[in-house]
Structure formats: structure tokens, C-alpha cells
Steps between C-alpha positions, in 0.01 A plus 500: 500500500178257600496386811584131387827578333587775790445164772723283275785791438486562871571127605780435212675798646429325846603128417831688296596679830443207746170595617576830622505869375474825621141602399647858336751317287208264356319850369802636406550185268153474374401833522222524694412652885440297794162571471508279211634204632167270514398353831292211609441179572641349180824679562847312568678792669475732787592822617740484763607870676879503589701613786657767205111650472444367166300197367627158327286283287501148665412201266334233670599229303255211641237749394649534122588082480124505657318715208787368223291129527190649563493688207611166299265320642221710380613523153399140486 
């Protein structure tokens, strides 16, 4: 899967879930590691660790509405 599509998949799963998900149940889903999940500044999720010693994916949704009318914008 390219990176694009993997960022998208990631943050449907996120928005469908109410912006949190335990990071080993979004590879188990999309079939990937955590080593896979991409990283960065253009990102709309963190990694949070939990009291359980696991991780959740975090969507930051100011930072998704953010690059959602960004990215319009540019089309233009």
C-alpha cells in the first residue's frame, strides 16, 4: 500500500472510531506493522502509550480539518 492511501486508510479508521484506536488493532485491520504507520509533520494522529503498556492512535482532528482545506486550497 503507498504511503498516500496507507495515511488516508489510517485516518478513516480513526474518524470511524471517534478519533481513537489502539495502534495494534489499526495493523491488524490494514495489515501492516507499526513500523509502517508513517510519521511526520503532515500527520493528524499521535501515538499515545497507555497505562495497559500498549499504544493508541490519537487523531488530532484540528490537524486533519487543518490539512483537509489546505489541500483544497492548493488544488486551485
Amino acid at each position: 500500500m503507498e504511503r498516500h492511501q496507507l495515511i488516508k486508510e489510517i485516518n478513516k479508521l480513526l474518524t470511524e472510531n471517534g478519533g481513537r484506536m489502539p495502534e495494534t488493532e489499526v495493523c491488524q485491520i490494514l495489515n501492516i506493522k507499526s513500523f509502517d504507520i508513517p510519521w511526520g509533520n503532515h500527520q493528524t494522529w499521535a501515538r499515545s502509550f497507555q497505562a495497559n503498556q500498549t499504544f493508541d492512535l490519537i487523531q488530532n482532528k484540528n490537524r486533519a480539518l487543518f490539512l483537509t482545506v489546505k489541500k483544497d486550497t492548493d488544488d486551485e
